[in-house]
C-alpha positions in Angstrom: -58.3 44.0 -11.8 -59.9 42.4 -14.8 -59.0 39.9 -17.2 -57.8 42.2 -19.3 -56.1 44.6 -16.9 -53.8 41.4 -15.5 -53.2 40.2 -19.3 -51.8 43.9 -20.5 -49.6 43.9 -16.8 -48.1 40.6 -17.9 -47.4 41.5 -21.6 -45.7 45.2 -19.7 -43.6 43.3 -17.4 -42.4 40.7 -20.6 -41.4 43.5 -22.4 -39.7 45.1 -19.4 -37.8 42.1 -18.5 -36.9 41.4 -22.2 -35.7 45.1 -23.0 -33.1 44.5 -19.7 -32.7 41.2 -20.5 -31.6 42.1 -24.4 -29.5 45.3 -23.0 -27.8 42.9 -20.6 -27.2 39.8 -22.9 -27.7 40.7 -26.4 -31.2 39.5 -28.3 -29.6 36.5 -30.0 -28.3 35.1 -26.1 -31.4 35.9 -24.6 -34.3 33.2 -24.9 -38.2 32.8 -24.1 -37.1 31.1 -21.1 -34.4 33.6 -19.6 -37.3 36.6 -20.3 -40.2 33.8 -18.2 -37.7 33.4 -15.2 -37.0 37.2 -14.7 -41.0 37.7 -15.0 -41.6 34.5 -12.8 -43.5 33.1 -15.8 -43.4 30.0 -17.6 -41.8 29.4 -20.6 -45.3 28.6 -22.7 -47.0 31.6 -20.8 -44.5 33.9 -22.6 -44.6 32.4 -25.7 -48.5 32.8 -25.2 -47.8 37.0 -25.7 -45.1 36.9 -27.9 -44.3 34.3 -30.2 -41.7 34.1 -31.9 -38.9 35.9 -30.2 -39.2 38.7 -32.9 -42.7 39.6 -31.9 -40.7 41.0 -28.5 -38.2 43.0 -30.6 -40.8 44.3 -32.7 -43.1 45.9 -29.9 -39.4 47.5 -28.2 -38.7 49.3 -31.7 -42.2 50.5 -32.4 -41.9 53.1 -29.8 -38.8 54.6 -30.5 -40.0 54.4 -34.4 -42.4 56.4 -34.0 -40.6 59.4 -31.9 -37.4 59.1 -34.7 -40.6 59.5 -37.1 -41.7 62.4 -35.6 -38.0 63.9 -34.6 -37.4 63.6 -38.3 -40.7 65.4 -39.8 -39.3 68.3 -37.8 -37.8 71.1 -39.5 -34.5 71.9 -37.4 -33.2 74.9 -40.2 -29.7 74.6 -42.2 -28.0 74.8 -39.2 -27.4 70.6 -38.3 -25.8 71.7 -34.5 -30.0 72.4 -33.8 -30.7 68.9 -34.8 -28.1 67.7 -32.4 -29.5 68.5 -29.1 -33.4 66.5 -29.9 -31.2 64.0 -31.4 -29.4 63.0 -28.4 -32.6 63.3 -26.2 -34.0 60.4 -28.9 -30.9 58.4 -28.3 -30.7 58.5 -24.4 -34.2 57.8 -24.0 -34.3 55.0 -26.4 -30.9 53.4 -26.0 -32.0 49.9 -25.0 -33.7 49.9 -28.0 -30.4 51.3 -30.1 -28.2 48.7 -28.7 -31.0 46.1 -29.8 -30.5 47.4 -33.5 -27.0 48.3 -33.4 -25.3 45.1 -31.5 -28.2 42.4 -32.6 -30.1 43.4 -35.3 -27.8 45.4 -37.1 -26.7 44.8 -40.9 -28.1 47.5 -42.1 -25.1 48.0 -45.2 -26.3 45.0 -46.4 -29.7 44.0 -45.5 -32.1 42.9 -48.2 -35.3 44.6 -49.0 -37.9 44.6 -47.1 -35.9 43.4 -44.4 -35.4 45.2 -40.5 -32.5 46.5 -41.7 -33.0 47.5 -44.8 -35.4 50.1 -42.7 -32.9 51.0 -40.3 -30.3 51.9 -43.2 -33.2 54.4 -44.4 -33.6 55.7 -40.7 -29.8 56.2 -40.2 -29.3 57.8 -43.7 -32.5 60.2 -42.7 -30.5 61.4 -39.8 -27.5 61.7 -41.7 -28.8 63.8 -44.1 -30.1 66.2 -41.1 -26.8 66.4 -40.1 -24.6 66.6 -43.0 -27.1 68.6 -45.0 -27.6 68.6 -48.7 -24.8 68.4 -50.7 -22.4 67.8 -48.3 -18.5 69.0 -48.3 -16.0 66.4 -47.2 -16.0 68.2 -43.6 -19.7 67.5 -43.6 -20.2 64.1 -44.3 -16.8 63.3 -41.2 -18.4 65.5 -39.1 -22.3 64.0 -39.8 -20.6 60.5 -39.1 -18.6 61.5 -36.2 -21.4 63.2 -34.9 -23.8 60.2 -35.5 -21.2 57.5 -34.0 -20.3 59.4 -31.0 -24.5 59.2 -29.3 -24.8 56.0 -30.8 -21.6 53.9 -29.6 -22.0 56.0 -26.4 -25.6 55.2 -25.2 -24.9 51.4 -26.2 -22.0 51.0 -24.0 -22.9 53.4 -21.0 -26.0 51.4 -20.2 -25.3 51.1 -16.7 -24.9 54.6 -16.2 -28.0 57.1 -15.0 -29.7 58.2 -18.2 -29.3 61.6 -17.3 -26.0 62.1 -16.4 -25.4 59.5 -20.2 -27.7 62.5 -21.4 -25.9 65.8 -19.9 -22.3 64.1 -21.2 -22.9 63.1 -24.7 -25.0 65.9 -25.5 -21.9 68.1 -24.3 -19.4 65.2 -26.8 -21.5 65.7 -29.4 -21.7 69.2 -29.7 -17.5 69.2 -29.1 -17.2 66.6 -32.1 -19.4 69.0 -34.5 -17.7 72.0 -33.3 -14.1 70.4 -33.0 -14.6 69.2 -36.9 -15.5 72.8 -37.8 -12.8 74.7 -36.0 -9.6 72.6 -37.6 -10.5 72.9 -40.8 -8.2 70.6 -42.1 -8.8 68.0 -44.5 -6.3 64.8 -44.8 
């Protein structure tokens, strides 16, 4: 193994052990030093890959940025139930990731430009719009939101569960809360 080989296993296994680490504990409760004991690394050793903190957070999201960036470039048709379905594969498969932006980074509503969160606001409102459509009814936007809350608020509690059997369920909840929303019809 080279040099190089050993320096890219130790930057994997960080970002491994800080994705569980931040999943388990939240990003703000996790430190440098909690990610170097679950590695077996020093504190300085991690700081030597990623510092500050943020540079960790940063490499989690850019791979789940880049599939929502490509999930959303996809033309899905009026219909928003066939958005639903690659929606909630995105969600599963990134859900450490989620919970990092939903329970620690969060803010979005009112996150200055140029700020995380400012880009999460546009990547949430891009997904609403998949979902609710253009010019949305009332029933549209409740159903958009309920739709969008019930993957999200799922996959970032459920993290000890298998990520299939998270997948099979909420696809199945999602699908009922989009459905469910269009069947009653009513409007209080």
């Amino acid at each position: 193994m080279t040099t190089l080989d050993r320096g890219n296993d130790t930057r994997s296994r960080i970002l491994a052990a800080a994705c569980e680490l931040f999943a388990e504990r939240g990003y703000a409760a996790t430190s440098l030093a909690d990610i170097a004991a679950r590695v077996g690394l020093t504190k300085t050793a991690v700081a030597y890959h990623f510092h500050p903190k943020d540079r960790l957070a940063a490499e989690l999201i850019a791979p789940a940025a880049d599939d929502l960036i490509a999930l959303l470039g996809r033309d899905f048709g009026p219909d928003p139930r066939s958005f639903i379905e690659p929606l909630t594969d995105f969600v599963v498969r990134h859900r450490a990731v989620i919970g990092l932006l939903m329970e620690d980074i969060g803010g979005a509503d009112g996150a200055p430009p140029g700020s995380p969160g400012e880009t999460i606001r546009a990547f949430r409102d891009e997904i609403y719009a998949k979902l609710a459509g253009p010019s949305p009814d009332d029933a549209s936007r409740v159903r958009a939101w309920a739709v969008m809350g019930s993957l999200y608020f799922a996959v970032v509690k459920t993290m000890d569960l298998p990520q299939e059997s998270v997948y099979d369920m909420l696809l199945t909840a999602a699908l009922a809360v989009h459905d469910a929303s269009l069947s009653t019809g009513r409007g209080r």
